[in-house]
BASE-450681 format. One record per residue (C-alpha): residue number from 1; residue in one letter; chain; x negated, y, z negated. Coordinates in pm, 1 decimal, m for minus. Last residue first. Example, Ala and Ser with C-alpha at 12.3 -4.5 7.8 and 13.67 -1.06 7.14 Angstrom:
REM residues 2
+--------+------+--------+----------+----------+----------+
| drenlo | nuse | drenmi |       c1 |       c2 |       c3 |
+--------+------+--------+----------+----------+----------+
|      2 |    S |      A |  m1367.0 |   m106.0 |   m714.0 |
|      1 |    A |      A |  m1230.0 |   m450.0 |   m780.0 |
+--------+------+--------+----------+----------+----------+
//
This chain:
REM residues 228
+--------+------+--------+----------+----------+----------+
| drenlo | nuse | drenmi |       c1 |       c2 |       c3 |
+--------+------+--------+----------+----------+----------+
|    228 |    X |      A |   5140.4 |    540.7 |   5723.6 |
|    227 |    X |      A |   4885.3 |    497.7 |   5535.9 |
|    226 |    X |      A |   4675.1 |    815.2 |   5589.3 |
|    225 |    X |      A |   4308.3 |    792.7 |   5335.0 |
|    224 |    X |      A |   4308.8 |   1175.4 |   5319.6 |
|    223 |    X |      A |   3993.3 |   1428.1 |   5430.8 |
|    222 |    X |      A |   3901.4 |   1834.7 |   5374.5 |
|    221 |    X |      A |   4087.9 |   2142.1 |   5384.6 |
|    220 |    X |      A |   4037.8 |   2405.2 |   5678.4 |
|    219 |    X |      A |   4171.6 |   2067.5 |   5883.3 |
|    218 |    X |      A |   4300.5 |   1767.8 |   5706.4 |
|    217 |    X |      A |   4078.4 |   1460.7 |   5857.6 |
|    216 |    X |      A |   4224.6 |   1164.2 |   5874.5 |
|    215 |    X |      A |   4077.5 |    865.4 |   5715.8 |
|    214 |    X |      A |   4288.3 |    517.7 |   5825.0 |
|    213 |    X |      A |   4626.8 |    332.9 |   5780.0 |
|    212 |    X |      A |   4870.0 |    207.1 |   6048.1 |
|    211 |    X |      A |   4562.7 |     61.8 |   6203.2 |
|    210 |    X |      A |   4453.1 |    128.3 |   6579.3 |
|    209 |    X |      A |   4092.4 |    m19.2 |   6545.5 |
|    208 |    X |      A |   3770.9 |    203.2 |   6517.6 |
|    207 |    X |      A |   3682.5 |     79.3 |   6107.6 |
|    206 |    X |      A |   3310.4 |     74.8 |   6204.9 |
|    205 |    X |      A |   3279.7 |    342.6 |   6344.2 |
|    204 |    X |      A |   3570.0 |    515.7 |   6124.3 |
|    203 |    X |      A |   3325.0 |    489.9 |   5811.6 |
|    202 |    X |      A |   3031.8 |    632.9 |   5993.5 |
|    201 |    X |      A |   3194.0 |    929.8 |   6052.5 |
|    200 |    X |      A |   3276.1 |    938.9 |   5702.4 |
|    199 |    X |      A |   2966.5 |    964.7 |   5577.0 |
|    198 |    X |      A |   2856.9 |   1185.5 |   5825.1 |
|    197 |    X |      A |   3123.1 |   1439.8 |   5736.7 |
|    196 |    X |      A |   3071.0 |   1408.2 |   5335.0 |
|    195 |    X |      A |   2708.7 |   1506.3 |   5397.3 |
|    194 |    X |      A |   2782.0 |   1805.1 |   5564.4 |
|    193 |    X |      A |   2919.0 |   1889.7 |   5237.2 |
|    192 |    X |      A |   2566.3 |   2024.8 |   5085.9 |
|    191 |    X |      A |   2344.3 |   1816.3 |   4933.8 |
|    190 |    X |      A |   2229.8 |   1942.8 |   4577.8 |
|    189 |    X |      A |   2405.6 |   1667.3 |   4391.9 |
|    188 |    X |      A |   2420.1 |   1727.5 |   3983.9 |
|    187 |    X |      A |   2809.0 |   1702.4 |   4018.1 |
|    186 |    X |      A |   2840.2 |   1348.9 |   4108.6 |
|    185 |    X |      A |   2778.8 |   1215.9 |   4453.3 |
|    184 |    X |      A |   3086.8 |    996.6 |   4457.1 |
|    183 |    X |      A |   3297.7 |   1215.4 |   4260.1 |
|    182 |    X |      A |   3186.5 |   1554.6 |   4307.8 |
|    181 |    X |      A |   3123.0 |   1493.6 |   4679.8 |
|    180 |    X |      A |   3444.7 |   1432.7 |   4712.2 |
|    179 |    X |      A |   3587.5 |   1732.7 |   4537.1 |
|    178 |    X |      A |   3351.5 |   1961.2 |   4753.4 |
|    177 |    X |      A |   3453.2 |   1756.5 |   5036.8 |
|    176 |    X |      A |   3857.2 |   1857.3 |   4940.9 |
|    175 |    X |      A |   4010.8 |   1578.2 |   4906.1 |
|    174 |    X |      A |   4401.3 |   1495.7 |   5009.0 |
|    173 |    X |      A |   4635.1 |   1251.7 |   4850.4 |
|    172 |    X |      A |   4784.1 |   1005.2 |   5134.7 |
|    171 |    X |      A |   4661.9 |    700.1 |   4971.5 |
|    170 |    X |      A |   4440.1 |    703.0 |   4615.5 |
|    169 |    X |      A |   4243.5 |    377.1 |   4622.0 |
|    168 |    X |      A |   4209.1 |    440.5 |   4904.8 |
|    167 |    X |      A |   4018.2 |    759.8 |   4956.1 |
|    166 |    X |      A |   3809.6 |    626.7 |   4662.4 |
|    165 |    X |      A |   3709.0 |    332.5 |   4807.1 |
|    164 |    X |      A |   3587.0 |    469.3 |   5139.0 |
|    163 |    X |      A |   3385.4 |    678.4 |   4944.2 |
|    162 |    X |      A |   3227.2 |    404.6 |   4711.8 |
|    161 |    X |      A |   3178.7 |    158.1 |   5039.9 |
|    160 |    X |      A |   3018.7 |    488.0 |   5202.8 |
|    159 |    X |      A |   2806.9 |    550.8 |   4916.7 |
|    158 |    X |      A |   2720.4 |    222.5 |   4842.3 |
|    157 |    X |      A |   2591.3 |    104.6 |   5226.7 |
|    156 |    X |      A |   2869.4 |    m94.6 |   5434.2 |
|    155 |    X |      A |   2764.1 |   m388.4 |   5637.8 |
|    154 |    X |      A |   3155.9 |   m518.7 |   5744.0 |
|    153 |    X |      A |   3219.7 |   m835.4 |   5629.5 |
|    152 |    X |      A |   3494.5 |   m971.4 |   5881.2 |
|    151 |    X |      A |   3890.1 |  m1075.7 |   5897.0 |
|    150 |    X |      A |   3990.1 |   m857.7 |   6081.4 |
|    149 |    X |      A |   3831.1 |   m586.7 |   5897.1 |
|    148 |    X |      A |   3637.0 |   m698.2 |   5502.0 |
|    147 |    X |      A |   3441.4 |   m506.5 |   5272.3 |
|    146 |    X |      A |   3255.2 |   m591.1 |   5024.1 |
|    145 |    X |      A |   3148.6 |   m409.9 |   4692.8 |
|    144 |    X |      A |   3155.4 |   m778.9 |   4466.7 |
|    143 |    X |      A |   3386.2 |   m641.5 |   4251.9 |
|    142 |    X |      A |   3501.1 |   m318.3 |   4472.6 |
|    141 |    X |      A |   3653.7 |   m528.4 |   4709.1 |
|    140 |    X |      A |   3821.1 |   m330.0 |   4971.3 |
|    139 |    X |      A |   4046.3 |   m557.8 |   5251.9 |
|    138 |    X |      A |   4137.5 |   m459.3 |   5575.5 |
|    137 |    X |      A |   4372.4 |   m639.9 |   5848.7 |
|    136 |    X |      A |   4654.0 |   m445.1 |   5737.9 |
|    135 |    X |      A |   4544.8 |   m327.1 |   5357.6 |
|    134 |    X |      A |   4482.2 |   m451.2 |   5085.5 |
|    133 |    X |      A |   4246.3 |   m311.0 |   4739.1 |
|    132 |    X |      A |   4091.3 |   m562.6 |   4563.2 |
|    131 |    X |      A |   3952.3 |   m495.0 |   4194.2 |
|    130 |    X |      A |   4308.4 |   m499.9 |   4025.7 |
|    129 |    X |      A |   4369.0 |   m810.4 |   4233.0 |
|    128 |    X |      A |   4075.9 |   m974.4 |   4084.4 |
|    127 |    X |      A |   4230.9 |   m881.7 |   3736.5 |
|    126 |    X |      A |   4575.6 |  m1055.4 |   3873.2 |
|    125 |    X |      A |   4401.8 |  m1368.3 |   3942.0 |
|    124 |    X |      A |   4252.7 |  m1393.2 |   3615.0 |
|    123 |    X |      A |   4557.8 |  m1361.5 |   3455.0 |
|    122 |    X |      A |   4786.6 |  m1597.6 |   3615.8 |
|    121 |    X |      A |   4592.3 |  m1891.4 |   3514.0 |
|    120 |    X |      A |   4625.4 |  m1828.5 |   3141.0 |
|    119 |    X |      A |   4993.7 |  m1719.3 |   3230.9 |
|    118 |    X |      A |   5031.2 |  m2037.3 |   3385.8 |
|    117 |    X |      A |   4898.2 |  m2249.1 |   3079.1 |
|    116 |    X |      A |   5058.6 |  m2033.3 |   2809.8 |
|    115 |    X |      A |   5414.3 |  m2087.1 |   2951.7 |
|    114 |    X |      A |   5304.6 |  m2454.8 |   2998.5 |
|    113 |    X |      A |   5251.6 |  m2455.8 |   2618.4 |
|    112 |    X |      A |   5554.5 |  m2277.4 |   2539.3 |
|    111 |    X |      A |   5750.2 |  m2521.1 |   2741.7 |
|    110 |    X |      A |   5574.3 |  m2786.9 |   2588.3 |
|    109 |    X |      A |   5724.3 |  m2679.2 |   2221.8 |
|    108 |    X |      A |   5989.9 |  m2622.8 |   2333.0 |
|    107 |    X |      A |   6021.6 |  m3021.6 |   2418.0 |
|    106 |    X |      A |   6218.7 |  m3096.0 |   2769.2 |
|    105 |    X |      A |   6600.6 |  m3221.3 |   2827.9 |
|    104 |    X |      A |   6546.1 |  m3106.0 |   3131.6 |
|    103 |    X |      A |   6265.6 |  m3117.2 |   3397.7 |
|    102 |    X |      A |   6011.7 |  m2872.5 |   3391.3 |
|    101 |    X |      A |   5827.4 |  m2743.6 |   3698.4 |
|    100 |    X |      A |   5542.7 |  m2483.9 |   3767.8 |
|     99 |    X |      A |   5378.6 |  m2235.5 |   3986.1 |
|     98 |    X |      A |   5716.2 |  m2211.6 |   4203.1 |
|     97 |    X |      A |   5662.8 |  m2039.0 |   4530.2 |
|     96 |    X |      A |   5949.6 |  m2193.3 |   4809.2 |
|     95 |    X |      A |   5699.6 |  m2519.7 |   4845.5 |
|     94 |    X |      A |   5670.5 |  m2542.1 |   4435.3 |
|     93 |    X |      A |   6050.7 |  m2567.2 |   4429.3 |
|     92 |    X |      A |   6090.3 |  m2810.6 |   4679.2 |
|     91 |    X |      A |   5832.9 |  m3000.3 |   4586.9 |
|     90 |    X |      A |   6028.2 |  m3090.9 |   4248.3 |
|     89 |    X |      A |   6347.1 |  m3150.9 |   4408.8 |
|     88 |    X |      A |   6219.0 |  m3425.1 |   4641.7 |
|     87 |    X |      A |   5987.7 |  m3542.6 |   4338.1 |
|     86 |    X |      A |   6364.8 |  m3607.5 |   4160.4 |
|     85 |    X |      A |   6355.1 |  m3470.2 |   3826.8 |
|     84 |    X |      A |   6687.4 |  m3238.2 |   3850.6 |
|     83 |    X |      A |   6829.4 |  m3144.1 |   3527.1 |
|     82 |    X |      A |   6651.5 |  m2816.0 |   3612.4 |
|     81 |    X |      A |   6385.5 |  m2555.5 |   3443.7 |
|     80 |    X |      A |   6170.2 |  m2354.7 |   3692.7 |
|     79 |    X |      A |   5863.6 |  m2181.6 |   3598.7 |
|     78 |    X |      A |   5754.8 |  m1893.7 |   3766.8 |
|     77 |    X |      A |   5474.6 |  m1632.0 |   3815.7 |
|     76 |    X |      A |   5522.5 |  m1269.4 |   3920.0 |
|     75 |    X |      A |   5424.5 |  m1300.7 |   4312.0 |
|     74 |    X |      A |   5678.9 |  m1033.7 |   4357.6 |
|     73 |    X |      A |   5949.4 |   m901.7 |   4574.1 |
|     72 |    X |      A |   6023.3 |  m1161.9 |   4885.4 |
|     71 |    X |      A |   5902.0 |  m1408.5 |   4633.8 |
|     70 |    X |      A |   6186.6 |  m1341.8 |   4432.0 |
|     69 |    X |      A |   6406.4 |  m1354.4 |   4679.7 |
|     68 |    X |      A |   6296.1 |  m1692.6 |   4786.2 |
|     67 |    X |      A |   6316.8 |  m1799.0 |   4357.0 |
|     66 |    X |      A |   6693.0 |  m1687.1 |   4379.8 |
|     65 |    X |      A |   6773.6 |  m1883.7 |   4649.4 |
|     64 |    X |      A |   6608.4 |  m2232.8 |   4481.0 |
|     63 |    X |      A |   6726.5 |  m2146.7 |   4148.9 |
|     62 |    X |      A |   7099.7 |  m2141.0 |   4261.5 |
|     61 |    X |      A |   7247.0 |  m1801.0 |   4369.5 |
|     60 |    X |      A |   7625.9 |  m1706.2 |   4212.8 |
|     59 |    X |      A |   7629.6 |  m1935.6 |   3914.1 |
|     58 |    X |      A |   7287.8 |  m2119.5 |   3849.9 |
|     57 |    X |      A |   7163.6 |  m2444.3 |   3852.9 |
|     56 |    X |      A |   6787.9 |  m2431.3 |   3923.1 |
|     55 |    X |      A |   6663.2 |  m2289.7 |   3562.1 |
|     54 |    X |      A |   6452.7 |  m2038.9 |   3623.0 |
|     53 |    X |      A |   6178.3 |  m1907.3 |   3368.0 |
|     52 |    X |      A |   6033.2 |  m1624.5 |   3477.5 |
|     51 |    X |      A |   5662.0 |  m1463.0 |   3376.6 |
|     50 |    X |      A |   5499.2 |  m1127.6 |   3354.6 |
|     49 |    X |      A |   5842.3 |   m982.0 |   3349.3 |
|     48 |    X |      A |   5881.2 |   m636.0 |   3504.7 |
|     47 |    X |      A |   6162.4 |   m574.1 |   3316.4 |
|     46 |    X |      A |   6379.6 |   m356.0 |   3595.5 |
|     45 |    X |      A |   6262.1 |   m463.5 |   3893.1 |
|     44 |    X |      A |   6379.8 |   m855.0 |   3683.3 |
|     43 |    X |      A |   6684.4 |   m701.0 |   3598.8 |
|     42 |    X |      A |   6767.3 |   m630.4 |   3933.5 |
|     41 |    X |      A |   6609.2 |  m1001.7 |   4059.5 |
|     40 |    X |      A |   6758.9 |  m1233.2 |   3851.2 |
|     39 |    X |      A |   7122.8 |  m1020.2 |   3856.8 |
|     38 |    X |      A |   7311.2 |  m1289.1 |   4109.5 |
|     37 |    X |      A |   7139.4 |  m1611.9 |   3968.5 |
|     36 |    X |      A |   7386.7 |  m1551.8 |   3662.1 |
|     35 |    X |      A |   7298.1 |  m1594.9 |   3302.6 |
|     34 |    X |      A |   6987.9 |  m1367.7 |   3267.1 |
|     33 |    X |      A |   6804.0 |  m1353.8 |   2906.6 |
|     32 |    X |      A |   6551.9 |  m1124.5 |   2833.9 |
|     31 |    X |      A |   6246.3 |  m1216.8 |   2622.8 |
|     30 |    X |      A |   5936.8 |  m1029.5 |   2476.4 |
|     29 |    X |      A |   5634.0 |  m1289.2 |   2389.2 |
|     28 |    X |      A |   5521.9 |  m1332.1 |   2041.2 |
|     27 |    X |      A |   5508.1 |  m1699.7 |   1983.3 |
|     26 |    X |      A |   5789.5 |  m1672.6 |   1757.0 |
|     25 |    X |      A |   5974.1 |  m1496.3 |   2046.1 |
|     24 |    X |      A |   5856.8 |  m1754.9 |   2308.4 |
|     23 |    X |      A |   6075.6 |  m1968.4 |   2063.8 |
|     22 |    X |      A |   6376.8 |  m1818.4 |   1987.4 |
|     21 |    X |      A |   6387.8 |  m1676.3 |   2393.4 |
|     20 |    X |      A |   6382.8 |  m2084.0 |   2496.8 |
|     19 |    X |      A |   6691.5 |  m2136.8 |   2242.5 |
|     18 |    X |      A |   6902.0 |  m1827.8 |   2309.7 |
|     17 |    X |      A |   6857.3 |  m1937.2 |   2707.1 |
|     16 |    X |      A |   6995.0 |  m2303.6 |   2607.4 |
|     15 |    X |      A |   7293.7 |  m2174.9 |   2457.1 |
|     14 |    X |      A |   7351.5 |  m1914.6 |   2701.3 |
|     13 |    X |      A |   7379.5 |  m2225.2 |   2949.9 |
|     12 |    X |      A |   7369.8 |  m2013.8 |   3261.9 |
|     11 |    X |      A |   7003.8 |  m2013.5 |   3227.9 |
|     10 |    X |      A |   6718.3 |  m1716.8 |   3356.9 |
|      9 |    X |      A |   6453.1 |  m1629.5 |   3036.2 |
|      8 |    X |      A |   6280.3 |  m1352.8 |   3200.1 |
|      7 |    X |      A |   5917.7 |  m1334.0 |   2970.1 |
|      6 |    X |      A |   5778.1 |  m1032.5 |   2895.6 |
|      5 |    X |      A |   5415.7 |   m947.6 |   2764.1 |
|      4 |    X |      A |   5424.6 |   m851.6 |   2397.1 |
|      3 |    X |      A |   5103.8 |  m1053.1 |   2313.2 |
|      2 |    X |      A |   5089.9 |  m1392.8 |   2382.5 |
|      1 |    X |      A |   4970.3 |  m1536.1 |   2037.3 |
+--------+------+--------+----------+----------+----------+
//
């Protein structure tokens, strides 16, 4: 069973789009159907699919415009559905972002199955993502509790990884040190918040570039992770 996660069902054959949803709603997926390549990607802000099936000939955008936009949004996975089985076609679609091509007239009962397939695929990728906060030129890990500036592993002990974490994790919301200390410390700590300072001293040697992001200190108050 899939759950309730969403699927966009996008087909200006309503005929066709009635079909897939009857389907993926046996299988227990939530459906919307889109007719027109012109409202794929406002109801698609607006669903927040997990998965869209596009067919390639569409009124207003074909499948090939609309799936650009969406990858100018999203990296939601997609499937496209066309008449078209011509390998030109085909690597066409995976070159603009496509995860996965069906050619018409095609079984349901693959669809589903392919369905399943990327969204099995999907998933892990989207828990690492969960773990891996981005930046410019910086990425946090906290799986594996690396982090990475320009494309190198900084050495960073587990308090100042954990710290350094925390302030991003939550961007432009200020800390007081006494707060900080709370949460990476805990509350049994019997440091005083001196300790906060140094830790984040270190942090910005080794993070010294001109970024459009960085700890800034709030003055009489305590520190913020700045994005700018």
């Amino acid at each position: 069973m899939g759950g309730m996660q969403r699927i966009l069902v996008v087909d200006d054959d309503q005929h066709i789009a009635e079909l897939i949803s009857l389907y993926l709603t046996k299988e227990g997926y939530e459906t919307k159907e889109v007719y027109d390549g012109r409202n794929v990607v406002d109801e698609m802000e607006k669903f927040s699919p997990a998965l869209i099936l596009l067919d390639l000939m569409l009124p207003g955008l074909d499948g090939y415009q609309v799936c650009t936009e969406i990858r100018k949004r999203s990296s939601v996975p997609v499937i496209m559905l066309t008449a078209k089985g011509e390998t030109f076609d085909k690597v066409l679609g995976l070159e603009l972002g496509a995860d996965d091509y069906m050619v018409k007239p095609f079984d349901p009962k693959e669809l589903v199955a392919r369905v399943k397939a990327v969204l099995r695929r999907y998933e892990p990728k989207k828990q690492e993502d969960k773990n891996v906060l981005r930046f410019p030129n910086l990425e946090i890990n906290l799986s594996n509790y690396t982090v990475t500036y320009h494309g190198k592993n900084l050495e960073f002990p587990p308090k100042e990884f954990e710290l350094l974490h925390f302030l991003a994790e939550h961007p432009n919301q200020v800390f007081t040190r006494e707060q900080l200390l709370d949460r990476i410390w805990g509350y049994e700590y019997v440091g005083d918040t001196r300790t906060v300072d140094v830790h984040v001293k270190r942090i910005r040697e080794k993070l010294n570039g001109e970024e459009p992001w960085g700890i800034r200190t709030v003055w009489s108050v305590g520190y913020k992770f700045e994005v700018k």
